[in-house]
C-alpha positions in Angstrom: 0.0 0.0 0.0 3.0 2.2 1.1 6.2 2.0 0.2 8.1 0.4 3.3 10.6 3.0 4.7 13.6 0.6 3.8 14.5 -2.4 2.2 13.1 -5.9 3.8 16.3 -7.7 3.1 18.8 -5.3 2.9 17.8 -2.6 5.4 18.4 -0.2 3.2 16.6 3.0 3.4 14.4 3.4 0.0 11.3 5.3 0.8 12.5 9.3 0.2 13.6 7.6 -3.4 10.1 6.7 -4.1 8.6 10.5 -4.7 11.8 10.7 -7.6 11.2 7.3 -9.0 7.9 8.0 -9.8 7.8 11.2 -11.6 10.7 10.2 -13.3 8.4 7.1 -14.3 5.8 8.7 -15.4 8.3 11.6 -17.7 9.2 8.9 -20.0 12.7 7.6 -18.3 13.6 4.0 -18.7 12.6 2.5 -15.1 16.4 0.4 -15.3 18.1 3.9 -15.7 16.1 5.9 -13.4 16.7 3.0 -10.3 20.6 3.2 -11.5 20.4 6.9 -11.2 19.3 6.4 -7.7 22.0 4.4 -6.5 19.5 1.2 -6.4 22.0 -1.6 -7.4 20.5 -4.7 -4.9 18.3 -6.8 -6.8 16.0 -7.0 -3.1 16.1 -2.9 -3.7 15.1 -2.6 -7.3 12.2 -5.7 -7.3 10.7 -3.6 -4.3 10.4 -0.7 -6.5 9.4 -2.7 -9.7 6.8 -5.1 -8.2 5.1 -2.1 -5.8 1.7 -1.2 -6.6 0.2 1.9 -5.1 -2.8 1.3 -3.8 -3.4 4.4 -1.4 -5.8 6.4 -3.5 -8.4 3.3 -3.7 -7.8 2.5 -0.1 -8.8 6.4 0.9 -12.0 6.6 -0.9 -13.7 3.9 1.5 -15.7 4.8 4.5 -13.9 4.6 8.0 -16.2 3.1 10.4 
């Protein structure tokens, strides 16, 4: 839903890249360059990026009880 604040095998932090990774993304930038560009070189690092779906906007339109 989030992004986690840092890598789960790792420990790496990752989250303040997310913000960059995404508009980056969504310019047109090959997502393999743009994860280099960020110093993400751990396979654990870049699947996190690659394989997160953000799924805060759905989650926000529902009622809270």
């Amino acid at each position: 839903m989030i992004i986690p604040i840092r890598c789960f095998s790792c420990n790496k932090p990752v989250a303040h890249l997310w913000e960059e990774y995404v508009e980056r993304v969504k310019k047109g930038e090959d997502k393999k360059e743009v994860l280099d560009k960020l110093g993400l070189e751990r396979y654990c690092c870049r699947a996190l990026f690659l394989g997160h779906v953000d799924l805060l906007d759905m989650a926000t339109q529902f009622k809270k009880f």
